[in-house]
C-alpha positions in Angstrom: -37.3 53.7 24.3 -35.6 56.5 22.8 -35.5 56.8 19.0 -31.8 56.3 19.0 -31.9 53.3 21.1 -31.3 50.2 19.0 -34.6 47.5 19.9 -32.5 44.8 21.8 -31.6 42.2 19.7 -32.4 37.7 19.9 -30.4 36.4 22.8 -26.9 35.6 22.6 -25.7 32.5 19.8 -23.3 30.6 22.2 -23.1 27.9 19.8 -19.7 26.8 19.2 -19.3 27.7 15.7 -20.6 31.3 16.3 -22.2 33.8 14.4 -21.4 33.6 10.8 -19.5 30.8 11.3 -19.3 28.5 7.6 -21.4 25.1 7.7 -19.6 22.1 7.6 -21.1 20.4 4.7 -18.2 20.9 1.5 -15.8 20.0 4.5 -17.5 16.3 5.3 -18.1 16.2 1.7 -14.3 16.5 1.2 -13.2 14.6 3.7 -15.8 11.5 2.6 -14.2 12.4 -1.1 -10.4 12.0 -0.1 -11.0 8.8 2.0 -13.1 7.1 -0.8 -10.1 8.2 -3.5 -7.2 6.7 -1.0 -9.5 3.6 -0.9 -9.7 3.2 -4.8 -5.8 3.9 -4.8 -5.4 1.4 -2.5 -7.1 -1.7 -3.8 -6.8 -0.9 -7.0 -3.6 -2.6 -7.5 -4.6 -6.4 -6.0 -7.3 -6.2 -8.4 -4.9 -5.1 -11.5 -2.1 -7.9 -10.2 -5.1 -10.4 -10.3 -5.8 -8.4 -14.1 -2.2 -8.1 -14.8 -1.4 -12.0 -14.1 0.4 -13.0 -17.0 2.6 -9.7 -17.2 4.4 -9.0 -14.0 6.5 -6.5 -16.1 3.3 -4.0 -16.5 2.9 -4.6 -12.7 6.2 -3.6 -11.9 6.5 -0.9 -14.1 2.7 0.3 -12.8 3.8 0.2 -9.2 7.1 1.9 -9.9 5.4 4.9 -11.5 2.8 4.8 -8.8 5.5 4.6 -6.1 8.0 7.8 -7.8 4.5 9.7 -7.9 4.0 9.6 -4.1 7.6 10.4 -3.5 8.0 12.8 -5.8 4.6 14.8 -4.3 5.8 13.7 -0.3 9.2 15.3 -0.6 8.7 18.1 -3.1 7.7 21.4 -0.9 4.5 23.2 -1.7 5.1 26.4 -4.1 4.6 29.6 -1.4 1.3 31.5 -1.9 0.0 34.6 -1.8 2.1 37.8 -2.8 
């Protein structure tokens, strides 16, 4: 070889995330994270109806703030990023 031949390189990566590609890890680590919160959300309140028994005002008034916080993020748009 000539001295401004590069040595040839390893073969090819032909893996499907390619080269430099970013490892999956913090995204299964979100995605456990997010489906474990929803879970919590979700059975949280038969357990505080069962806690709340004797005050079905609290309930309601827990399940109506719970309820105006998901509409209020579902129909609200995101703020635009970036410049």
């Amino acid at each position: 070889m000539s001295r401004g031949t590069p040595a040839p390189g390893p073969a090819a990566d032909t893996s499907a995330a390619g080269p430099g590609a970013m490892s999956r890890v913090p995204l299964l680590a979100l995605c456990l994270t997010e489906i474990t919160s929803w879970g919590v959300l979700y059975y949280a309140f038969p357990a505080l109806a069962a806690w709340l028994g004797g005050y079905p005002h609290m309930f309601l008034a827990l399940t109506g703030a719970a309820l105006a916080a998901l509409l209020a993020t579902g129909t609200t748009p995101p703020r635009p990023s970036g410049r």
